[in-house]
C-alpha angles and dihedrals in degrees: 000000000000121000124249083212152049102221119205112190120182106359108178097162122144099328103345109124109211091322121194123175141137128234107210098229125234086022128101111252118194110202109193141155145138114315104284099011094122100274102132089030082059094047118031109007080051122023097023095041090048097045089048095050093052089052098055090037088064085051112094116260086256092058094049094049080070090038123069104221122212126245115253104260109229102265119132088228135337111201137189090031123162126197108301133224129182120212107189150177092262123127102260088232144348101198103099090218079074123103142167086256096061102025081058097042091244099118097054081053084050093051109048087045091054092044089050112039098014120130111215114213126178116280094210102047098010091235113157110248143177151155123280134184123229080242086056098044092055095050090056095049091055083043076073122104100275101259099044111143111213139179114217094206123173113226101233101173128023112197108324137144124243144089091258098212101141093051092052088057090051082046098060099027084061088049109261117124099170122084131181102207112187097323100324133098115243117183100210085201091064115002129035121188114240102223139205106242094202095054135081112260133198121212138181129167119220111227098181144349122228155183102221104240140135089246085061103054096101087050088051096044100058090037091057084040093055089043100048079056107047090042096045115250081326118115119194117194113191118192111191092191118014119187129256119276089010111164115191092200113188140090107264101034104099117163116231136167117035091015093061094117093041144106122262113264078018132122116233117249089256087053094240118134126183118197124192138199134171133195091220129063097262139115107261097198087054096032089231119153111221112211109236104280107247132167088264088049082079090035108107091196085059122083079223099067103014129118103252088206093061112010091243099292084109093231143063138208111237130157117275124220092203087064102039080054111040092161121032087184088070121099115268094243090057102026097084104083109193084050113071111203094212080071110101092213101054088034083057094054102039085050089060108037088048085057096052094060093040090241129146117238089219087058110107111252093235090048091063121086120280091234093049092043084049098060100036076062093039111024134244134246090214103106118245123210105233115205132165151154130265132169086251090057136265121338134183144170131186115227145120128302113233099189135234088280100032087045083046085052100057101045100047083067111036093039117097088193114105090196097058088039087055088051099058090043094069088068089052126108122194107243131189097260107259098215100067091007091236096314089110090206113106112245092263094062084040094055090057111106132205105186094336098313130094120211101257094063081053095057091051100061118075125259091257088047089044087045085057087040095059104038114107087359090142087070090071094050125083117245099280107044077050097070093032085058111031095093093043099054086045094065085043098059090044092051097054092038084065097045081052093051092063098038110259104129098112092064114096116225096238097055113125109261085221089062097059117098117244093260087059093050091054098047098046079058088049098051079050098058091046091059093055097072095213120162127194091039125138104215116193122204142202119202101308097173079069101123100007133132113233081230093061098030089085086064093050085042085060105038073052091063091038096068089032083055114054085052112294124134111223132194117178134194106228150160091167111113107214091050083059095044087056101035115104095224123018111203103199111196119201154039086204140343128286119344080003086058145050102098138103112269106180120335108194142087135319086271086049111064092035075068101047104100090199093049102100080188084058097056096049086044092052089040085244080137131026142188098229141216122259116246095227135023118227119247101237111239088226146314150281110212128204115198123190109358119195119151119127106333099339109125116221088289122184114207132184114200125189128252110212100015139094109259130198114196092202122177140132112273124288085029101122102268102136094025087058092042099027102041108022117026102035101034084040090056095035081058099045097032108040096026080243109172098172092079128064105213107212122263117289138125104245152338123223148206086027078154095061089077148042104221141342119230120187117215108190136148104275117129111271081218148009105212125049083248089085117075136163088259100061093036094054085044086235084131093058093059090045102047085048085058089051083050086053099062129111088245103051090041085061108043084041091247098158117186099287085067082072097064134099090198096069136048115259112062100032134083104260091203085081105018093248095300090104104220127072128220116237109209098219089179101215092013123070123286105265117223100207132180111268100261089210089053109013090234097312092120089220146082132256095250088059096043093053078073107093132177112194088351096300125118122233083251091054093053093056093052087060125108118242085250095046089045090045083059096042091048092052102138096034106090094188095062105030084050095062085038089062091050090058095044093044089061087058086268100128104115096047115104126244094235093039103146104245092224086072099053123097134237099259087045096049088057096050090047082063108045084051080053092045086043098058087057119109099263119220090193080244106089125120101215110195116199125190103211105322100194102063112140102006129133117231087257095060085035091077091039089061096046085058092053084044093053090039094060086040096052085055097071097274131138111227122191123177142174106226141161093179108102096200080066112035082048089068099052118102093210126044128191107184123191138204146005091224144335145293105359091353096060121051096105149096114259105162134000137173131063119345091258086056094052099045095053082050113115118233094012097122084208093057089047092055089030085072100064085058090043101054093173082060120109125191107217101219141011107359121213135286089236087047099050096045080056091050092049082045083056103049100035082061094051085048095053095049102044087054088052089052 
């Protein structure tokens, strides 16, 4: 009998305390709860770590030598579990030869299609080619009006040069006495052609003479058959007069010589027409061989397919000259950055190149002429006369220039110094690479066509534009391909239908998987799955609103109940609001966040929990509780101007930011959000700012109003460490000011422990049988790895000597246990500390511990971690701080608590920008620059721009439209909606009802 319900008895996992619950089964559960209060213990350290052991533990030893198993979370029994599969937050991959094609399983479709039903042309002249049999090329000469007459001639030279004496004779000696030069008959018997040998000849030896007719096939066939061997799998077919109208259809057949200037299937003016076949895949009018088309020969991570340029990552790294010359207005012996003219060596060879061309050093480098400054970067074949001092005299020596690029180069390849390799990095710019232009295939995978189209130009439309691509595609294939393709095409329709469903469209095939948000990532996972058709299944999810435009979020609610309704059992990990409205259960964990959390609050319905008095969800749900709007909105002290904005699908846009004032960048997703912050406004500012030529700011014309602020500092997700080692203790420097106060007791003082005792980084104070991390990995060969306690410290990190060392009574080891709200109340007298403490608490931080490991942070935390960081600096009141959706992960509750810390920084003079869905949030802006209107190509653009109440009465901009139900003293002159007007017949059809039931 199968169970109604996942049952869950005794999870004590993280911070649950003795949890029970039940999951109804093939429902969607939505678990939520204010940020640390035991959601994702509950869900996925607990329910989705117990359902995949299981999995794995039914597998055969064999299997799990392959499989790493996961540990048993600590829960006393989960019942009624199905297989188990975790769709995260996580980047979908990191590897750059990672796209959206091959992440979502597209491009393997792709490549199979294209192998299969593919049509090779030439690279070099875009002729179509292909490969015949002598059977085949027989067939198409008697395909031939009855009466043709033909000559079966063997191409012998190709454009060479030579008098060609000795081959006539072979000719002749082997039997052959009639010869085709460069368009003309010769008969060797009686004849020869007196050739220039510095000239580029032609030949092609005739093999037979016939009148095209079904008596003469034998005699074809072993002429074609002598002629493929003597020219060597190359097949010529002259005919002398072809007949009008005449159309030589396949694809094999390509006309040369005489019919260079015409039409395809057309005999030339001097009615003269040359066919060719070949026996090999090659282009018979370049002479280029074409390798067998295969499935790797499209795969850009096979020698086969790949780009040899650039090994199929699309780009190269090659020296810039922007960067060896940062400042053209600077004199030529100090311009060249990478060359320091206080070198001996470089002064030596500026002195005497510059004395070559008879210029001044002093002389600015734009003021020189293009061709000069074009050969001091690229070097020159005059040769310079090199002389210069030693101690031993004057020595000199007489060779080429090869120029500051062309010198940097060299060495970046020949040197085995990583110094020196680092150093001339520094001048490098990542380029598309100019061999396949950023398509990563080689020209030969590039030159294959699918109805007209090759698969890189595939690659390069969206999903919503390669779902249009693809559809009735079968109409445009002959009869054969049809049916080779029909399957195939199939699985990629469906494929990029999915990706549709959860609004992805905008997204190319060919975009680095490493760029997507983590949103994007989850929800390409999501459209796989999908895909995949699975039942039975228990899917977990984590925040899967996260980057999405409300606008978009009703399609991802109802991919949601798809899978939810074809069998699957859901739970979700949620504070959107309209994912809880439409969930079946909602499972609210509380009361409060970390060592205050990890119970049950209320476990019911959408109405339920509305209902439940201790449910801080319910009261944001009912509106009990708001985040409200501010009454003013702040004048900004100035602006920041972008002008001409073009990177990826931004168009020309022109955007004024505030100084001085609190900015929301809104959109739907795919707008243009992260490319108009990321790429051009940060990296522009970091360059012209900082000086900073590591980054490439996107293309645009200018940024304005630099001198408006003191510095920019971007806050995004990224981890704030890559080992456990790394805690928020030790990245907002609280620690140091700890571990100065345990140097400060009576104890250390008197055993000389001064504050590096107190680290679990160095040896000393730690405890050196785990290397201060404080647990030890078991090696358990085909079972899981196994994390255990430290047996020499019991998970202290430390030593015995170092924990003898007590303040009020706690070890170094206990401090670090503590929560940011227990420690800010430990650390009571200590301003310092409690300071930094209040920081921490202030971003909605307060129940994570202080030697929490980074690696186990998420996204939204990590970025928290940071702006509290940010937040401790010494502040000028001048600072852009740029912030990549905030309020990832928060709970309505430290929501508000991070709009406070945003207006506070605000309030000191600072400008704040951040990309942002949330409305709570954007509502409180005082500034919104809203993309769109969609996304991909058709986004890119302004729709609405000005104070939250301005957009929102904007028609056409989706924020404003969900912005007024936040606004409620905002009216939309005009149509409203249809989204708007469905709410309003909702509305009245309630009131109706009611007031009938009155």
């Amino acid at each position: 009998m199968t169970r109604e319900y996942i049952e869950v008895r005794g999870a004590e996992e993280h911070n649950l305390k003795d949890v029970d619950v039940t999951v109804p089964r093939e429902e969607l559960t939505v678990v939520t709860g204010l940020s640390g209060s035991g959601k994702s213990s509950l869900a996925f350290e607990t329910i989705y770590a117990e359902g995949q052991r299981r999995y794995i533990e039914s597998l055969s030893a064999y299997a799990r030598n392959f499989l790493g198993q996961m540990d048993k979370p600590q829960v006393e029994n989960v019942e009624g579990l199905s297989p188990a599969i975790s769709i995260d937050q996580k980047n979908a991959a990191n590897n750059p030869r990672s796209t959206v094609g091959t992440v979502t399983e597209l491009h393997d479709y792709l490549r199979l299609l294209y192998a299969r039903v593919g049509t090779p042309h030439c690279p070099e002249c875009g002729r179509e080619v292909g490969e015949q049999s002598a059977q085949n090329m027989v067939r198409r000469v008697l395909d031939l009006p009855e009466g043709t007459k033909a000559k079966l001639a063997a191409p012998v030279v190709r454009d060479q040069k030579g008098a060609f004496e000795d081959l006539f004779d072979d000719l002749v000696s082997e039997g052959y006495g009639r010869v085709e030069v460069d368009g003309e008959s010769y008969d060797l018997t009686m004849d020869r052609p007196d050739l220039d040998e510095n000239y580029d000849h032609t030949i092609d030896v005739v093999v037979d003479r016939v009148k095209v007719s079904e008596d003469a096939r034998s005699r074809i066939t072993d002429s074609v058959e002598t002629a493929l061997e003597r020219g060597e799998g190359v097949l010529k077919v002259i005919l002398p007069n072809p007949p009008e109208d005449l159309e030589l259809g396949g694809a094999t057949a390509r006309a040369t010589g005489d019919l260079a200037d015409a039409e395809d299937g057309e005999a030339a003016a001097d009615d003269r027409l040359i066919v060719e076949f070949s026996e090999e895949l090659a282009c018979t009018h370049c002479g280029i061989d074409i390798s067998e088309i295969e499935t790797r020969s499209f795969s850009f991570n096979s020698p086969h397919g790949a780009c040899p340029e650039c090994e199929g990552i699309g780009s190269t790294q090659e020296v810039s000259e922007d960067l060896v010359i940062e400042d053209p207005s600077k004199p030529l012996k100090h311009v060249f950055e990478p060359w320091s003219y206080n070198r001996t060596y470089y002064s030596r060879q500026l002195d005497n190149v510059a004395d070559h061309f008879g210029v001044d050093l002093d002389t600015p480098f734009e003021d020189l002429d293009e061709e000069i400054r074009r050969q001091f970067l690229w070097g020159t074949d005059d040769v310079v006369h090199f002389e210069w001092t030693t101690k031993n005299g004057t020595r000199e020596k007489t060779e080429a220039f090869e120029g500051v690029i062309e010198n940097l180069e060299r060495r970046y390849v020949e040197t085995d110094s990583d110094r020196a390799r680092d150093h001339i990095e520094e001048y490098m710019a990542v380029t598309t690479c100019p061999a396949c232009e950023g398509t990563r295939l080689k020209a030969e995978s590039r030159a294959v066509l699918v109805d007209g189209t090759s698969i890189t130009e595939v690659n390069e439309l969206s999903i919503g534009d390669a779902l249009e691509h693809f559809e009735g595609m079968e109409d445009h294939l002959d009869e054969r391909d049809t049916k080779i393709a029909e399957e195939i095409l199939k699985e990629i329709r469906a494929r990029l239908g999915f990706m549709c469903e959860v609004g992805l469209e905008y997204l190319t095939l060919d975009r680095e998987a490493s760029t997507l948000s983590g949103g994007e990532s989850q929800r390409i996972r999501l459209a796989t799955q999908i895909g995949s058709g699975l039942v039975g299944v228990l899917y977990v999810l984590d925040e899967p609103s996260i980057g999405l435009h409300q606008r978009d979020n009703d399609r991802l609610l109802n991919t949601l109940e798809e899978l939810r309704d074809i069998g699957n059992t859901l739970i979700v990990v949620e504070h959107d609001t309209e994912t809880m409205r439409r969930a079946d259960t909602i499972i609210d964990m509380g009361p409060g966040p970390g060592k205050r959390g990890g119970e049950v609050v209320v476990n019911g319905d959408f109405d339920e929990v509305i209902d439940c008095e201790e449910s801080v969800t319910g009261d944001y749900l009912s509106g009990e509780k708001v985040i409200p709007v501010p009454e003013t909105r702040r004048e900004p002290n100035g602006t920041i101007t972008i002008t001409g904005a073009r990177q990826h699908n931004l168009k020309d846009l022109d955007v004024d930011l505030p100084v001085g004032a609190f900015t929301a960048i809104t959109g739907v997703s795919g707008s243009g959000k992260s490319t108009l912050m990321h790429d051009i406004l940060y990296k522009g500012l970091a360059r012209g700012m900082n000086d900073n030529t590591s980054v490439d700011p996107g293309d645009h014309d200018t940024i304005e109003g630099l001198d408006q602020i003191e510095t920019v500092r971007l806050i995004d997700q990224s981890p704030i460490g890559r080992t456990p080692r790394s805690n928020p203790a030790t990245y907002t420097d609280v620690f140091d000011h700890i571990r100065e106060l345990f140097a400060e007791t009576s104890l250390a003082k008197q055993r000389g422990y001064e504050k590096g005792r107190f680290s679990f980084n160095v040896k000393g104070g730690r405890c050196e049988g785990c290397g201060g991390q404080g647990t030890v990995k078991i090696d358990m060969n085909f079972l899981s790895d196994v994390q255990v306690p430290c047996e020499d410290c019991g998970g202290a990190r430390y030593n015995d000597e170092t924990l003898d060392v007590t303040f009020k009574g706690e070890t170094i080891a206990d401090v670090l246990d503590m929560s940011v709200d227990e420690a800010y109340d430990f650390f009571e007298s200590h301003g310092q500390i409690r300071r930094r403490l209040k920081l921490l608490k202030d971003v909605g931080l307060g129940y994570m511990r202080l030697g929490q490991p980074s690696t186990t942070l998420s996204g939204g935390e990590a970025q928290r971690v940071k702006l509290a960081e940010e937040l401790g600096k010494k502040d000028s009141g001048e600072t852009l701080y740029l912030l990549d959706e905030p309020t990832t992960g928060l709970h309505p509750e430290d929501e508000r608590k991070l709009i406070d810390v945003l207006h506070r920084l605000t309030d000191d003079g600072n400008t704040v920008v951040v990309i942002e869905h949330e409305l709570d949030l954007v509502k409180n802006a005082d500034h919104v620059v809203d993309l769109g209107p969609e996304g991909g190509e058709n986004g890119g653009e302004v729709v609405a721009t000005g104070t939250p109440e301005e957009v929102a009465r904007t028609d056409g901009s989706y924020t404003g439209e969900y912005l007024r139900d936040l606004l409620p003293a905002v009216e939309l002159e005009g149509p409203r909606s249809d989204r708007e007007l469905a709410a309003a017949v909702s509305d009245a059809e309630t009131e109706a009802t009611g007031a009938d039931d009155d």
